[in-house]
N, C-alpha and C positions, 0 to 999 in steps of 0.2 A: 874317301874310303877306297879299299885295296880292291882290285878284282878278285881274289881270295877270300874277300870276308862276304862281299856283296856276292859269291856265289852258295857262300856257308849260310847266310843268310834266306837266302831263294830256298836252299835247299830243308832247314830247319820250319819252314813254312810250306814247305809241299809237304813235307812228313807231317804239318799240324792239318793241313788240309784231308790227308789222308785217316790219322785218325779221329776225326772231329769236321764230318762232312757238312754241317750246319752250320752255315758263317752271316756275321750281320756285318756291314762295313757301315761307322755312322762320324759324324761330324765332332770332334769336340775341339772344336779350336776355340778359343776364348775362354778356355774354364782357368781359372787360378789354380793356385796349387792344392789351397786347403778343398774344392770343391772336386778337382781329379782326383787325390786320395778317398776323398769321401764315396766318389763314382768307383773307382778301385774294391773297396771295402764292402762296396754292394756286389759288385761283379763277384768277388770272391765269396759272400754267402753264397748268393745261388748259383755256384760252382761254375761259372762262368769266367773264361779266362780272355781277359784285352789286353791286348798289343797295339801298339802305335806302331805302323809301318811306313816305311818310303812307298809310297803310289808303285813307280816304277818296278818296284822289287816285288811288289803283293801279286801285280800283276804279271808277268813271267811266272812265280808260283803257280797260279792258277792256267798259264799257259802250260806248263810243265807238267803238272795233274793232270791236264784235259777236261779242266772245270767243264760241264754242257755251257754252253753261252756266253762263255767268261768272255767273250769279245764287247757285251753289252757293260760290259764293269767298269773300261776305258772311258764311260761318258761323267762316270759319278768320282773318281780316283783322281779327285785335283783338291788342291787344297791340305788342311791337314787331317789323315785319318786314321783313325782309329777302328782294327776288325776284332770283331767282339765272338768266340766260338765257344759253342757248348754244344751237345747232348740231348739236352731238350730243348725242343724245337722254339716252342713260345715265350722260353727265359728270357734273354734277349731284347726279344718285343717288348714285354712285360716293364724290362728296368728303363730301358728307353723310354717309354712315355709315362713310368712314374717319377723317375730322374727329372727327364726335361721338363711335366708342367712346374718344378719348382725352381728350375734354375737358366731351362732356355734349351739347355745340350745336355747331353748328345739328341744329335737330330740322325735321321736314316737317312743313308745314302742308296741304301741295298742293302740286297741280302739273299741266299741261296740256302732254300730250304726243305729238306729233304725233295732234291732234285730239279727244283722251281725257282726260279729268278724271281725276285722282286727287286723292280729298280725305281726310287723316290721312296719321299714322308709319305704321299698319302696312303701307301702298303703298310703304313705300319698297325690299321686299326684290321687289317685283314691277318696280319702277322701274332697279333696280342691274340685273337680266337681261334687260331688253330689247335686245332686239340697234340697234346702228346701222345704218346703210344700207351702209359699208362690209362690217363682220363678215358682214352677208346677202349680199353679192355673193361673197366670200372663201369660206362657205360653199355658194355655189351651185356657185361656180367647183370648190370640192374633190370634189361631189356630181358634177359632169360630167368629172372627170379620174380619178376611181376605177374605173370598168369598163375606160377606155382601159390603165390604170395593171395593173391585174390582165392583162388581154390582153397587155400587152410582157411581162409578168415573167413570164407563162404558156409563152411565146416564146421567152425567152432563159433560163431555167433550163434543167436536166438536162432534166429532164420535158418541156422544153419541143421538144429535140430530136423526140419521138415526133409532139408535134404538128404539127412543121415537118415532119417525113417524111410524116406522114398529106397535107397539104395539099398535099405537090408530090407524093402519089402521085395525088392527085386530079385535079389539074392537066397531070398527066401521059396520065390517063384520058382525056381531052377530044381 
């Protein structure tokens, strides 16, 4: 390969790095072809995009970005691999260890997620339960409409009759 394309390349990978700061880097050596298309086709439902990169080249990208830690990535970047980025944080996690119990791979290598190193498999059961930024609003939002939620049904139940008479006898007091 030309020193011209391996720079084109470094460099179209630091631009992916840049827009798409959530990166998994996993194992899939040994998959056939019918079984990486099939990994591919999952990848591309949930918008997740994989590349098979040179070790070498992934990592200069990530020196080149100023990945936080990318010095820890050198342990896991032998072999063949494949970095898997997207958007949402736990996709990723998610297809890795629904993929791999049926076929073996992709396995983790790492991963950098929203601003955290994860380096090895056993990060991956800590990777699949991180919430998105979505599920954390969706939880926040059900966290602030639970007391309001208890108070109507307090309200509008049987029971809730005493409480309405209690408050317009109150109101009455005034």
């Amino acid at each position: 390969m030309r020193k011209e394309d391996k720079a084109q390349i470094i460099e179209s990978m630091a631009a992916q790095l840049k827009e798409t700061p959530n990166f998994y880097v996993a194992d899939i050596e040994g998959l056939n072809a019918e079984t990486t298309t099939k990994l591919r086709r999952a990848c591309f439902e949930k918008e997740i995009k994989l590349v098979v990169v040179k070790n070498t080249l992934f990592f200069k990208a990530l020196e080149m970005n100023q990945v936080a830690d990318y010095e820890q990535f050198a342990s896991v970047l032998k072999g063949s691999t494949a970095v898997m980025f997207c958007n949402t944080a736990n996709a990723p996690a998610r297809l890795i260890k629904e993929f791999g119990k049926d076929n073996g791979k992709p396995v983790l290598k790492g991963a950098m997620v929203q601003d955290c190193t994860y380096i090895g498999a056993d990060n991956l059961e800590t990777l699949v339960n991180i919430k998105s930024r979505e599920e954390l609003i969706g939880d926040i939002i059900g966290l602030l409409q639970s007391p309001v939620q208890n108070v109507i049904s307090a309200l509008t139940s049987q029971g809730g009759g005493k409480i309405a008479g209690i408050v317009k006898t109150l109101s009455e007091k005034e």
